[in-house]
N, C-alpha and C positions, 0 to 999 in steps of 0.2 A: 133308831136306825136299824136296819135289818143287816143280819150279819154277814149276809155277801160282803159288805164293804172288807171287813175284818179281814174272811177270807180270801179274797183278794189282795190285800197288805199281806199276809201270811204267803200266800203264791210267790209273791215277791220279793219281799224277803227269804224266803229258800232255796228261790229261785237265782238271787246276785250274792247271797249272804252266805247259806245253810241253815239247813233245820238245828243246828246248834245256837246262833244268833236269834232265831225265832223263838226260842225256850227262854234265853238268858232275857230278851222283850218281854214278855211276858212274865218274867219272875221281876225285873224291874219296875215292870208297872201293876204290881201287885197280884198280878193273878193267880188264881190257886193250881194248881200243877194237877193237871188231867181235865181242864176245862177245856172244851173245845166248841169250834162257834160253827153251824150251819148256814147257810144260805136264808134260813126261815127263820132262824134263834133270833129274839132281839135284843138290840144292847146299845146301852144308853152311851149317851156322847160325850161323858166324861171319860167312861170307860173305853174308849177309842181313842180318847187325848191322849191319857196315860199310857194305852198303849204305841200311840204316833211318839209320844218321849221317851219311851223304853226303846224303841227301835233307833231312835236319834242316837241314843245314848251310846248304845253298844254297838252301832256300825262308825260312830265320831263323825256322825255327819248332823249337820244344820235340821233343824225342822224344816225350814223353808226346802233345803235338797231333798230331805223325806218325802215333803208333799209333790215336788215336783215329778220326782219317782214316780208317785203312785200315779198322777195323772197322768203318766205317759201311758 
């Protein structure tokens, strides 16, 4: 998948959460601290899961509220 997607989860969460919530996602679901995702980068859909559960995680909300989120 191409990493608009990501960035767009990322927009979002900074956007309801803080760019601090979007770090602790990402240190949750593994990723290494300074990675960051383009519009063009692409990144496989494990690595999108783990990141949709990091975000779950640390806002204490449902995946199902997560993905609802993002599709609005």
């Amino acid at each position: 998948m191409k990493g608009t997607i990501v960035k767009c989860m990322e927009d979002l969460v900074i956007e309801k959460f803080g760019a601090g919530k979007w770090k602790e996602s990402l240190e949750k679901a593994g990723i290494p601290e300074g990675r960051t995702f383009t519009a063009f980068c692409d990144v496989e859909e494990t690595e999108f899961t783990r990141i949709m559960t990091g975000v779950a995680e640390v806002t204490y909300l449902s995946m199902e509220q997560v993905m609802e989120a993002f599709g609005e």
